[in-house]
C-alpha positions in Angstrom: -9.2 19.3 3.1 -11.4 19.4 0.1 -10.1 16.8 -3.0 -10.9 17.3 -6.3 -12.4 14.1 -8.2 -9.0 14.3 -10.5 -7.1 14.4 -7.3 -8.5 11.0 -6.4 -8.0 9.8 -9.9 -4.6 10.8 -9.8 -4.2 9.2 -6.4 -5.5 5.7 -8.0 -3.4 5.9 -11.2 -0.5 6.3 -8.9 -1.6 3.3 -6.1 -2.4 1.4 -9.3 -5.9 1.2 -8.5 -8.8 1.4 -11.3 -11.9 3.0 -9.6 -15.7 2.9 -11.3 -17.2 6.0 -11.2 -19.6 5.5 -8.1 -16.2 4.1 -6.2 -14.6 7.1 -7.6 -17.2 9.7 -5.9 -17.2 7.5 -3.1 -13.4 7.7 -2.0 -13.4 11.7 -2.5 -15.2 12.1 -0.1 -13.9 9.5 2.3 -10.6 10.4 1.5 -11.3 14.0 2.1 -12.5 13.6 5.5 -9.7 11.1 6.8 -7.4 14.5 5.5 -9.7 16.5 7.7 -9.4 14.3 10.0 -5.4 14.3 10.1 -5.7 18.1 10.0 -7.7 18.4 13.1 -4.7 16.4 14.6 -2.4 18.0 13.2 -4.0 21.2 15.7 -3.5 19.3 19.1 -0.7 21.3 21.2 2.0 18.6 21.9 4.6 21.4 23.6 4.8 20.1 26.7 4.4 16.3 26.5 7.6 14.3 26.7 8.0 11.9 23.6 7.7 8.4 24.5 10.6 5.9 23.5 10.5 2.5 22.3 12.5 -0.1 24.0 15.3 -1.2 21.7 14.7 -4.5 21.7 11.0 -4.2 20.0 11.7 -5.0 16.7 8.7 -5.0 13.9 10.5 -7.1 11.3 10.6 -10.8 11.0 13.1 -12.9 10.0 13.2 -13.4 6.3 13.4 -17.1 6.4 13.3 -19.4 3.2 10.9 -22.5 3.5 10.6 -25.8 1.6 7.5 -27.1 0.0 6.6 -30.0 -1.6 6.7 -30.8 -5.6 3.3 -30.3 -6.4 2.6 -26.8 -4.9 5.9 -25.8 -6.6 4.7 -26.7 -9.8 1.2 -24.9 -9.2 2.7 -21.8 -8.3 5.0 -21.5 -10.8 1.6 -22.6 -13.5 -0.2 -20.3 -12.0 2.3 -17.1 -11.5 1.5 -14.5 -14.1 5.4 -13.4 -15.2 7.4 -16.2 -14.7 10.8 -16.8 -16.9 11.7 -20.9 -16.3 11.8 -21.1 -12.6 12.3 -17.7 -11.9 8.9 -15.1 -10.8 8.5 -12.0 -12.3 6.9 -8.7 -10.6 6.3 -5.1 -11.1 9.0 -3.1 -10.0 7.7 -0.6 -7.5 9.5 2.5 -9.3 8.5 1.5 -12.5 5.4 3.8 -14.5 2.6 1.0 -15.1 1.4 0.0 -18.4 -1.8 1.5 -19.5 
């Protein structure tokens, strides 16, 4: 599958990304052939394979689990955070249109 050079810019706008024009040329094309690519794929005949299942116990996630750290690499994270209110870090929300 063919994209179009305001495909990809479209693409970057929407991942955030600012791409140089060489860049820009650069990642049409590759991400034109890794579409290909899923296309050809997408062509293999899958009718009579049995899907394969995943144990229940395999789990991909980890434990979201808070850690202490000493005074001094508290204070140079929270000097060195770029949105910060007091104590508190402030980030992009995902769903939010960025800021041009």
């Amino acid at each position: 599958m063919k994209l179009t050079k305001e495909q990809v810019e479209h693409l970057a706008k929407l991942s955030r990304l600012t791409l140089q024009d060489n860049v820009l040329e650069q990642m049409t094309k590759d991400v034109g052939s890794i579409l290909e690519y899923v296309e050809s794929i997408q062509k293999v005949n899958i009718q009579n394979i049995e899907p394969f299942a995943m144990p229940a116990v395999a789990n991909g996630f980890r434990n979201d689990e808070a850690f202490a750290c000493d005074e001094l690499t508290r204070e140079l994270i929270l000097e060195n955070f770029p949105g910060r209110t007091g104590d508190l870090l402030a980030a992009p929300g995902v769903f939010e249109k960025p800021k041009n």
